[in-house]
C-alpha atoms as a printed R data frame, in Angstrom:
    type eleno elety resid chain resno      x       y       z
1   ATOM     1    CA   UNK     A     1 -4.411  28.554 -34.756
2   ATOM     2    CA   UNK     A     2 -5.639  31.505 -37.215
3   ATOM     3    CA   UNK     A     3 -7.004  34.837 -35.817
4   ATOM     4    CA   UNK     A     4 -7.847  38.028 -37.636
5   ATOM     5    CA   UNK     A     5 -5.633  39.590 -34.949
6   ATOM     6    CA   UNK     A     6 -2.991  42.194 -36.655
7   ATOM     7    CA   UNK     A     7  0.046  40.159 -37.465
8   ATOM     8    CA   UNK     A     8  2.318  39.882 -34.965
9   ATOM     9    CA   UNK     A     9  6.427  39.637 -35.850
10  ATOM    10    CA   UNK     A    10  6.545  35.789 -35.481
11  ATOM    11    CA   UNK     A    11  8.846  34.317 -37.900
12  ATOM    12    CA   UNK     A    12  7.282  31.222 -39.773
13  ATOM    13    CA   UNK     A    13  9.066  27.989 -40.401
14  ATOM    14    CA   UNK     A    14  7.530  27.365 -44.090
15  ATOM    15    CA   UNK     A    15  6.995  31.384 -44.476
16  ATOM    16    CA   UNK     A    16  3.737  31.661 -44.572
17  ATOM    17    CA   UNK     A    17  2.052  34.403 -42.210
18  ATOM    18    CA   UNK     A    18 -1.717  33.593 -43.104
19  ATOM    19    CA   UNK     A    19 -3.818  30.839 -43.663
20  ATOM    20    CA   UNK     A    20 -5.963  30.438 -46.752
21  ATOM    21    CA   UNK     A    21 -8.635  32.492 -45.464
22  ATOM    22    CA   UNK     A    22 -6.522  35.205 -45.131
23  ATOM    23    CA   UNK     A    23 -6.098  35.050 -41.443
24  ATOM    24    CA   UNK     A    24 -2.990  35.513 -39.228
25  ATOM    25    CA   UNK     A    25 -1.600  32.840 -37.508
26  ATOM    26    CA   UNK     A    26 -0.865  32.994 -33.575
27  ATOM    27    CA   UNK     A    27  1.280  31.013 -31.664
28  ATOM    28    CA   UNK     A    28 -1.999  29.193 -29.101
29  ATOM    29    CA   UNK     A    29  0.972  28.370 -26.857
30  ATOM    30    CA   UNK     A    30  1.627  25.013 -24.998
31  ATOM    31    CA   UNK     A    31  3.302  23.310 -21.878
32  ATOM    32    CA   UNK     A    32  7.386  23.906 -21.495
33  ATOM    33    CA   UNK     A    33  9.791  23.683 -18.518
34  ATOM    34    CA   UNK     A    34  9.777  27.768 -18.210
35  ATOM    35    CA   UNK     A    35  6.093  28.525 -18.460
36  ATOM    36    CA   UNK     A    36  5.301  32.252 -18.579
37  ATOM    37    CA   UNK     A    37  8.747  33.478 -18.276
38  ATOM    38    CA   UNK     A    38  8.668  31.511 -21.929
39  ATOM    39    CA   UNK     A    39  7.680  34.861 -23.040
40  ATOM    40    CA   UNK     A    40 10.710  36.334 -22.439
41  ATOM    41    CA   UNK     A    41 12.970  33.999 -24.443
42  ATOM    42    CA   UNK     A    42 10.935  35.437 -27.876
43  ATOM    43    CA   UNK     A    43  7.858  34.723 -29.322
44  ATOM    44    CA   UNK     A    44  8.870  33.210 -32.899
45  ATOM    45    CA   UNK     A    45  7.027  29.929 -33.562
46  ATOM    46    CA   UNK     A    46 10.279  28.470 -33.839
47  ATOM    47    CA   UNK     A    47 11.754  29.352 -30.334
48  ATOM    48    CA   UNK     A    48  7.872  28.019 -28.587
49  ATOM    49    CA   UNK     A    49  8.108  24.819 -30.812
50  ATOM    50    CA   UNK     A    50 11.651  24.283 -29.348
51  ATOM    51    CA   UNK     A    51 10.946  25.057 -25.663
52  ATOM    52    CA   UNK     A    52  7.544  22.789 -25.885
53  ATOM    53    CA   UNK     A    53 10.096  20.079 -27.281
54  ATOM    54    CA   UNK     A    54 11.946  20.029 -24.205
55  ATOM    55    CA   UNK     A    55 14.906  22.395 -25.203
56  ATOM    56    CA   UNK     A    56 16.843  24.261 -22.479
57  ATOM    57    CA   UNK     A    57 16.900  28.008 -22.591
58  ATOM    58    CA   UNK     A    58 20.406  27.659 -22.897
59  ATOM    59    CA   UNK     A    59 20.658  25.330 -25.842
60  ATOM    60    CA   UNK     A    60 18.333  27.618 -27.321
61  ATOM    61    CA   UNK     A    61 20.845  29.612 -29.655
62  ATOM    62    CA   UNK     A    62 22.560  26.345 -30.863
63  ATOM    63    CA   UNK     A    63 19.459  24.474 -32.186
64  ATOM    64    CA   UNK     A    64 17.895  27.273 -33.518
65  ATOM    65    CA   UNK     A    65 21.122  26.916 -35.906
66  ATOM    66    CA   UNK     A    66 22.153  24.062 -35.990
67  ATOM    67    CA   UNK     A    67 25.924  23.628 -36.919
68  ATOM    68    CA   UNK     A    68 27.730  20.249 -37.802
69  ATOM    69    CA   UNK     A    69 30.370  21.249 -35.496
70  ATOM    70    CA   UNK     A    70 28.531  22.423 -32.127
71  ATOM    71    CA   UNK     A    71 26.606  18.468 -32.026
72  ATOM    72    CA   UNK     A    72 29.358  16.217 -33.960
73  ATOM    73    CA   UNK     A    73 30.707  13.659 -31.163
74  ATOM    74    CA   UNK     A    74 34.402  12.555 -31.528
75  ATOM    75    CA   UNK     A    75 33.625   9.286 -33.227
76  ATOM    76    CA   UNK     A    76 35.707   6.862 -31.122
77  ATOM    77    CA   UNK     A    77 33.398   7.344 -27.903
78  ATOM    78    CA   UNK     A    78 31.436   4.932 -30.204
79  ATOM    79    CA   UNK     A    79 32.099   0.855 -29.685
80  ATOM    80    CA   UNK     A    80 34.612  -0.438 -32.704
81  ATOM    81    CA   UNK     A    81 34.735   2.822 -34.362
82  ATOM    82    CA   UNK     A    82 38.705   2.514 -34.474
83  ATOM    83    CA   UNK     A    83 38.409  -0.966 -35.015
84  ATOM    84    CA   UNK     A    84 36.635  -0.432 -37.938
85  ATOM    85    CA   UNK     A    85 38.848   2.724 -38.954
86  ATOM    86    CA   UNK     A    86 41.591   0.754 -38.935
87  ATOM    87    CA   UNK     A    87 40.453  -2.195 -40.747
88  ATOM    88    CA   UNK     A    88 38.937   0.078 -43.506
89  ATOM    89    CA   UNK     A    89 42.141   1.572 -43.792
90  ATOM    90    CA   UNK     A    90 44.061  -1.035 -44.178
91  ATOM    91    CA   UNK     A    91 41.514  -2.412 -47.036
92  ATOM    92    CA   UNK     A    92 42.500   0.817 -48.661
93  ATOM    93    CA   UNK     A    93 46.564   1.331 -48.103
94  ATOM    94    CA   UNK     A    94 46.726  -2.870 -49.489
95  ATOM    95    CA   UNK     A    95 44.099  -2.292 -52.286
96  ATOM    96    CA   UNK     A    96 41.527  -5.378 -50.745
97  ATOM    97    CA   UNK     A    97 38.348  -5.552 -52.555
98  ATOM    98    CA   UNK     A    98 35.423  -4.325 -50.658
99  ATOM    99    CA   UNK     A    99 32.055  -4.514 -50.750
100 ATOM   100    CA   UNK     A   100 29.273  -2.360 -49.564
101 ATOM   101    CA   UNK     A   101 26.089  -4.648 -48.701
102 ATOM   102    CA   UNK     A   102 23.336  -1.913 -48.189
103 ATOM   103    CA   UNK     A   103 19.556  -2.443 -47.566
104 ATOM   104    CA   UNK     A   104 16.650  -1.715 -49.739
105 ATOM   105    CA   UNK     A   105 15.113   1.283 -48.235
106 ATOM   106    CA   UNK     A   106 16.087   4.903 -48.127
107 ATOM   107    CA   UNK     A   107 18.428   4.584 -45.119
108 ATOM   108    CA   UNK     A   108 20.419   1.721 -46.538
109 ATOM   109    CA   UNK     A   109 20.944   2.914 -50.050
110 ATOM   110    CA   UNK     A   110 22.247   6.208 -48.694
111 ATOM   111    CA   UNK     A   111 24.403   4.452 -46.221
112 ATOM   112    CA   UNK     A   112 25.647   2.526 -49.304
113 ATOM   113    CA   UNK     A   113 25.839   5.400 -51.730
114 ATOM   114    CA   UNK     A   114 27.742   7.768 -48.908
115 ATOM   115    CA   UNK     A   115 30.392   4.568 -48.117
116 ATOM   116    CA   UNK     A   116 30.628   4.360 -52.118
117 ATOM   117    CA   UNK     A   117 31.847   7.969 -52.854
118 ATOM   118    CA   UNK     A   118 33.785   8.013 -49.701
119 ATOM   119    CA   UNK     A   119 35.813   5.245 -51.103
120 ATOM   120    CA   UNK     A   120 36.255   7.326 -54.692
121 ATOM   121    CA   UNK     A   121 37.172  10.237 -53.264
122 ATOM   122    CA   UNK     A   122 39.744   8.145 -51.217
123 ATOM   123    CA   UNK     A   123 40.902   6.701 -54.861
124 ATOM   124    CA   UNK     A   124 39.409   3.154 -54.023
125 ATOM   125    CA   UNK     A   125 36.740   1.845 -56.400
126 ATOM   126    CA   UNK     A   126 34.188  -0.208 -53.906
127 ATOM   127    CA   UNK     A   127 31.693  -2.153 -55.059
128 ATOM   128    CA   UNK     A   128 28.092  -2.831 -54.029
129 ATOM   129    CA   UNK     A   129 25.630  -5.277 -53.289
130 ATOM   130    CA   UNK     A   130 21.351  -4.754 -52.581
131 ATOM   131    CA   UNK     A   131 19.681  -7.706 -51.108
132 ATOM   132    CA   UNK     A   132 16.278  -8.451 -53.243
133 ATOM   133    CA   UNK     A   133 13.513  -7.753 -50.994
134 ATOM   134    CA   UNK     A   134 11.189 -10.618 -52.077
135 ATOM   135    CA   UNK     A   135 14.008 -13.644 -52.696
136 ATOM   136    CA   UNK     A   136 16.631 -12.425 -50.267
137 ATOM   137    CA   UNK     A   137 14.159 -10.674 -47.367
138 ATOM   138    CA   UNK     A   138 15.815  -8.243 -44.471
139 ATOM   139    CA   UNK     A   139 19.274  -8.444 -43.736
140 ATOM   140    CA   UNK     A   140 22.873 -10.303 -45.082
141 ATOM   141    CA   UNK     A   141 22.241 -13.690 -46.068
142 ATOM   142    CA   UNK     A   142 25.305 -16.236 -45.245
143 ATOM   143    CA   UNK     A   143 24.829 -17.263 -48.710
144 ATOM   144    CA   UNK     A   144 25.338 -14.193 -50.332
145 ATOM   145    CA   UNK     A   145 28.470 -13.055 -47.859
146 ATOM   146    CA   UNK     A   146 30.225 -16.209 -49.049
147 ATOM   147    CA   UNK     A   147 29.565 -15.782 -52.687
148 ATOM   148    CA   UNK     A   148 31.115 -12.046 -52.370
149 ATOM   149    CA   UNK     A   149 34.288 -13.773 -51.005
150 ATOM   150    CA   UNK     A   150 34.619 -16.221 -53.739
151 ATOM   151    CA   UNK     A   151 34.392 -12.980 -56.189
152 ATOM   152    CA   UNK     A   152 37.104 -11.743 -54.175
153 ATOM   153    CA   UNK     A   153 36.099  -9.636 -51.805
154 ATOM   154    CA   UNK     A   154 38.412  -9.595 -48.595
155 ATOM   155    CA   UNK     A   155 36.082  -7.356 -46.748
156 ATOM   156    CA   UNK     A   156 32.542  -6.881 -46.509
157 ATOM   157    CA   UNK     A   157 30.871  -3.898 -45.167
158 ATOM   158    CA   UNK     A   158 27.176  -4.008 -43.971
159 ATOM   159    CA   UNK     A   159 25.129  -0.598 -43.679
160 ATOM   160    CA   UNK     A   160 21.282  -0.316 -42.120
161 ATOM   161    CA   UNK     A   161 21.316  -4.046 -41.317
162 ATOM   162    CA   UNK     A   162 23.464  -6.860 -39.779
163 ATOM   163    CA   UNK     A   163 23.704  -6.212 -36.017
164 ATOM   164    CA   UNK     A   164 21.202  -9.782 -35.517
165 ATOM   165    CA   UNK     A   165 22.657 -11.452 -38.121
166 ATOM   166    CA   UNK     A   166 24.251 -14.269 -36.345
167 ATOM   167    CA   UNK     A   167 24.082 -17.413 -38.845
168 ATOM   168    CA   UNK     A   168 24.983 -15.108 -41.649
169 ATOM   169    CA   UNK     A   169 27.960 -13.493 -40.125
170 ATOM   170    CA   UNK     A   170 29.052 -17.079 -38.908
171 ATOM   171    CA   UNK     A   171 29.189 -18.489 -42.541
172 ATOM   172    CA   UNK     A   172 31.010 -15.182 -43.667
173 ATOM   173    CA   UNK     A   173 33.651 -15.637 -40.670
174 ATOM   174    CA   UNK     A   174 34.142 -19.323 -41.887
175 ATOM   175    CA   UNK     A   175 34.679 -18.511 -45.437
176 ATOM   176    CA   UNK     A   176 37.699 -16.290 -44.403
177 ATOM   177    CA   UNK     A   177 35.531 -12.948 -45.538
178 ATOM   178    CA   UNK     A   178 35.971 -10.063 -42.335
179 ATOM   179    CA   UNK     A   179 32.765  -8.141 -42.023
180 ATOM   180    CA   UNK     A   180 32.551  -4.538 -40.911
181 ATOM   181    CA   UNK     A   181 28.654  -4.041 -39.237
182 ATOM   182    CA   UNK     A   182 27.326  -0.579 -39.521
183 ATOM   183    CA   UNK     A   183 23.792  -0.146 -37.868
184 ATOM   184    CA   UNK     A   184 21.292   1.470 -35.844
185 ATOM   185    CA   UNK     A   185 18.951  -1.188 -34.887
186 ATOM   186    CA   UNK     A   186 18.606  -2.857 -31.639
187 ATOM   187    CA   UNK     A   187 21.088  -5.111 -30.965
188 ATOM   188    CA   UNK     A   188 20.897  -8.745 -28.778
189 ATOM   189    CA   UNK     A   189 23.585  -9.007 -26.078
190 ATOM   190    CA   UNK     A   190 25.279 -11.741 -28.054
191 ATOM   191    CA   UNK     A   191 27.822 -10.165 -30.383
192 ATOM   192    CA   UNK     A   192 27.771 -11.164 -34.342
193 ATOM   193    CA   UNK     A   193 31.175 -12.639 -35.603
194 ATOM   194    CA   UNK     A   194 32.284  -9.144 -36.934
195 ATOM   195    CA   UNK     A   195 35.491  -7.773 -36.988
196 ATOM   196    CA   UNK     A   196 33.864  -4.237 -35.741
197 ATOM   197    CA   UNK     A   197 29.446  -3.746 -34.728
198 ATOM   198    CA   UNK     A   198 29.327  -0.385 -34.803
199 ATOM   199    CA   UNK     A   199 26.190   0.639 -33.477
200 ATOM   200    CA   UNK     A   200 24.956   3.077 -31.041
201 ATOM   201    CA   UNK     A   201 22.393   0.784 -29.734
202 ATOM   202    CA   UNK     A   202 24.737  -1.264 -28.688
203 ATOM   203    CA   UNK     A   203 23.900  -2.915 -25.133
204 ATOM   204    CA   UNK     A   204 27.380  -1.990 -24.187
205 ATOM   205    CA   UNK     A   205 27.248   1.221 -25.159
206 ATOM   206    CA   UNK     A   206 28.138   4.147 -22.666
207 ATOM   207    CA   UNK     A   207 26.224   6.439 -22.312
208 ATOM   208    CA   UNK     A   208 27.965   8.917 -24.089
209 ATOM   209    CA   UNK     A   209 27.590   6.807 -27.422
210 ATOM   210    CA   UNK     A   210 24.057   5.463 -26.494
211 ATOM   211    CA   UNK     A   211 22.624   9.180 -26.210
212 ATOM   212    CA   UNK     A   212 22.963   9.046 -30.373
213 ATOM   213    CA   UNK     A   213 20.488   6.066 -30.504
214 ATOM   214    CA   UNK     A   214 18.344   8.312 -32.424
215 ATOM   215    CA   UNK     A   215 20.664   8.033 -35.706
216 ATOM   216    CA   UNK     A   216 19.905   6.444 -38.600
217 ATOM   217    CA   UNK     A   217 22.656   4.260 -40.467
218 ATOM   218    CA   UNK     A   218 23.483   6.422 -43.045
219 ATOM   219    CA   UNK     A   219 24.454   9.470 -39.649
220 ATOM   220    CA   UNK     A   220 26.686   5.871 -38.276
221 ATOM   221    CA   UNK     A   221 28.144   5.844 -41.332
222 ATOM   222    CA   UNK     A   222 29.052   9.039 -41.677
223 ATOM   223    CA   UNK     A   223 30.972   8.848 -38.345
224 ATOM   224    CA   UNK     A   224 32.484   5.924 -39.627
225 ATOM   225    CA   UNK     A   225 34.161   8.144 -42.902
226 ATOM   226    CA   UNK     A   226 35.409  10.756 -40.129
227 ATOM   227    CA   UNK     A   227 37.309   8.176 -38.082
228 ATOM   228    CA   UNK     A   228 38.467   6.599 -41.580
229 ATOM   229    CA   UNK     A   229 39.560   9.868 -42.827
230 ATOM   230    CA   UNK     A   230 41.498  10.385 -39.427
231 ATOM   231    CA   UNK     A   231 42.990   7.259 -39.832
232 ATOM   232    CA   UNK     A   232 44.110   7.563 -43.016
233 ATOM   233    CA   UNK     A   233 45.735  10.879 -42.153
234 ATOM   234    CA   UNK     A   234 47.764   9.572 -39.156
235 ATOM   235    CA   UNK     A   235 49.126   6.781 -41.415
236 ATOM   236    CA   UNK     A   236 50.249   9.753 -44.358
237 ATOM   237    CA   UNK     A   237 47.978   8.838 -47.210
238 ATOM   238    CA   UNK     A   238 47.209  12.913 -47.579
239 ATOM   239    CA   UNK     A   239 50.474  13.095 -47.795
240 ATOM   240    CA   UNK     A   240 50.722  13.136 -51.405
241 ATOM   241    CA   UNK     A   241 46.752  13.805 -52.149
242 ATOM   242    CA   UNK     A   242 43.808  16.056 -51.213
243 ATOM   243    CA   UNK     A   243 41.842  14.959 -48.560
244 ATOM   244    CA   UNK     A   244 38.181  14.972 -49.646
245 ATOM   245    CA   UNK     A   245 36.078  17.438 -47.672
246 ATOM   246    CA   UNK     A   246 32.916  15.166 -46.203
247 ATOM   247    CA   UNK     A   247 30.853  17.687 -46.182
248 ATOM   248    CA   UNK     A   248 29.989  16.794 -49.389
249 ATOM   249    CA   UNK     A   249 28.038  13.761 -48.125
250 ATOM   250    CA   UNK     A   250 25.750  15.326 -46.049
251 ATOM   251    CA   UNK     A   251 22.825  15.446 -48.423
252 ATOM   252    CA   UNK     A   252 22.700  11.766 -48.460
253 ATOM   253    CA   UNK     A   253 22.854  12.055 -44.766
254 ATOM   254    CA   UNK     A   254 19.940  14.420 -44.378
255 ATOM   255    CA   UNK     A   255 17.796  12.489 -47.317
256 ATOM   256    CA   UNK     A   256 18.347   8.971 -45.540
257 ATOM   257    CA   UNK     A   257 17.944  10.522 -41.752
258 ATOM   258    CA   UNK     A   258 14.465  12.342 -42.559
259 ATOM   259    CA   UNK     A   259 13.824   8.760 -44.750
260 ATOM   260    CA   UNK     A   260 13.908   6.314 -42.108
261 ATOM   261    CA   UNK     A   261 11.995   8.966 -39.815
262 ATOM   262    CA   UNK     A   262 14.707   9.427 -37.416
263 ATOM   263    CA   UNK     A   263 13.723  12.073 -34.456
264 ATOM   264    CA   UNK     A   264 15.001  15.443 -35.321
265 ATOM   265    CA   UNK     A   265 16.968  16.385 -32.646
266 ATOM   266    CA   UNK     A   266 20.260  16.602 -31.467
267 ATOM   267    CA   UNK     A   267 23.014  15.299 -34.186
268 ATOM   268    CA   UNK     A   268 20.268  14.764 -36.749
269 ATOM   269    CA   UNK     A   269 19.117  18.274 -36.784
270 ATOM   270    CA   UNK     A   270 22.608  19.753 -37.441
271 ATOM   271    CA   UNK     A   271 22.585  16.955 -40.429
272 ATOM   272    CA   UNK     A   272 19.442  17.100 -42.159
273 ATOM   273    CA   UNK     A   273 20.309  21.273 -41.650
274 ATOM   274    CA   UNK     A   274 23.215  21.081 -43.039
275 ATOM   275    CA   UNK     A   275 22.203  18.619 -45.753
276 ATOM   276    CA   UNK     A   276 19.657  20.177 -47.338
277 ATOM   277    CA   UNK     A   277 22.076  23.339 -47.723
278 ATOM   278    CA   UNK     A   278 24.457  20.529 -49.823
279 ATOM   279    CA   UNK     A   279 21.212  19.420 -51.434
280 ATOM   280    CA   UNK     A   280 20.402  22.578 -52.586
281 ATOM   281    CA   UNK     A   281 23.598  23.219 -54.373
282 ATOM   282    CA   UNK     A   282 22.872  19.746 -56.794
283 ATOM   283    CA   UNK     A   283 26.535  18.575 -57.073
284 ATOM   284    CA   UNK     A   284 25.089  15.090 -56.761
285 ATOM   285    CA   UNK     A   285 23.919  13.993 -60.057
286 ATOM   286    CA   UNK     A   286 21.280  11.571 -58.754
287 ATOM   287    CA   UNK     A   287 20.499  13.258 -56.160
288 ATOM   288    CA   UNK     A   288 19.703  16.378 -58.402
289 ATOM   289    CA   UNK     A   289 17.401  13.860 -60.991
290 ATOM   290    CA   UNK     A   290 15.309  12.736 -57.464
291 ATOM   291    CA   UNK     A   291 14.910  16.557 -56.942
292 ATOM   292    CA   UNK     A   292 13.515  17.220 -60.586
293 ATOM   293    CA   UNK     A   293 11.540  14.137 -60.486
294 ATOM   294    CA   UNK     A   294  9.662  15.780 -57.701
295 ATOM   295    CA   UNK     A   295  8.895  18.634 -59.180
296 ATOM   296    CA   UNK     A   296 10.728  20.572 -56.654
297 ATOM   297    CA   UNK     A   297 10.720  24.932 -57.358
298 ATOM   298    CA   UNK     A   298 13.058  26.129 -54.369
299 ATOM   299    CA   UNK     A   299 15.939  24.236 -52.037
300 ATOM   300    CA   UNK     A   300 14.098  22.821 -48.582
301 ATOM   301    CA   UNK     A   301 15.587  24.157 -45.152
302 ATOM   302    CA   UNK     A   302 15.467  22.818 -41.512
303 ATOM   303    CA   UNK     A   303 14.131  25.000 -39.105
């Protein structure tokens, strides 16, 4: 709401302090747990957009800056996770072939891309595989998993899609190819052949690991490269090399997270803002041609 009122010392999330017409914007106010005693815990449009979301006036100070490390779960409260950590490791330590099977949308290619240059940093070249949308549709195709293991591929990894892909993961099974499922959709309570269905919408999830339901694929799969990374170390492969810092990845996490529309709160919030910090920097080649193909003049930010 704009007022000619004086302007006040509210802090704006896009910094701007006046409409168009010149005018001052005031916070109109809305319904939160605290009510009037709201006032007390400041007046910022930030701190009243919080409380009317439902944040606690203690949580207040840790979402209004959101850091990695105050919302990051330990990864193995998750369903598979070691499973999965152990089987990608393994892949690596006996040089397998693997192959990422992403998804066509925003979610899945960054979920690909992330698993990709997690790999290279860990010295392993993966390769990759995109469904076509209009020959292929949504999902793995049994088809297509089976082809990949007559190329060679030992293990198959499938990010943003795959929880409901029974047949598919059947035919895979058969042809001696193990599949890894990383996803965020809802799942069925029968369980895909899969070596690991990592998932947070899992219907045996507890609730510790079903409170993250909100992620996309590409925040799954960046739990997945912590609990690989951990992995790895306990076995000694840092021994003799730098561990990669996976920081690095969080732009693709924060680009595929506000992609797919995932709520921003929790977990996401600490990702998309610490992404768009790693965004802002450009190490990522593509990532800094998408930024200059949208005419972008200044780095984003996540209030």
């Amino acid at each position: 709401m704009a007022t000619t009122a004086p302007t006040s010392n509210f802090t704006f999330v896009c910094g701007v302090d006046r409409s168009l017409g010149g005018r001052s914007w005031r916070w109109r106010g809305g319904r939160n747990q605290y009510g009037d005693a709201a006032a007390g815990l400041g007046d910022d449009i930030l701190t009243q957009l919080l409380l009317a979301r439902g944040v606690t006036r203690d949580d207040l100070d840790r979402q209004r800056d959101p850091k990695l490390a105050a919302f990051l779960p330990d990864p193995s409260i998750f369903q598979d996770m070691e499973v999965a950590a152990e089987r990608l490791a393994q892949a690596i330590l006996t040089r397998e072939k693997v192959t990422i099977y992403g998804d066509y949308d925003v979610d899945g290619a960054t979920s690909a891309a992330l698993l990709i240059r997690l790999f290279r940093m860990l010295g392993h070249e993966a390769d990759y595989y995109i469904p076509d949308r209009l020959l292929e549709g949504y999902g793995p195709s049994g088809d297509a998993l089976v082809k990949l293991g007559e190329e060679g591929s030992s293990l198959v990894v499938t990010v943003d899609c795959g929880a409901m892909a029974h047949e598919a993961l059947a035919a895979a099974r058969d042809a001696g190819v193990d599949v890894i499922v990383i996803d965020h959709h809802k799942c069925s309570p029968e369980r895909p052949a899969a070596v690991a269905l990592v998932n947070p919408n899992r219907l045996d999830e507890a609730d510790e690991a079903a409170a993250h339901g909100h992620l996309a694929a590409v925040g799954v799969a960046f739990l997945v490269a912590i609990a690989l990374v951990r992995k790895l170390r306990e076995s000694g492969y840092f021994a003799d090399r730098k561990e990669p810092d996976l920081r690095g990845l969080l732009d693709l996490v924060a680009l595929g997270t506000v992609a797919d529309v995932a709520a921003l709160h929790g977990l996401n919030r600490a990702f998309v803002s610490q992404g768009l910090k790693v965004m802002a920097k450009r190490a990522n080649t593509g990532m800094s041609a998408l930024i200059d193909a949208s005419r972008l003049t200044r780095a984003p930010v996540c209030s």
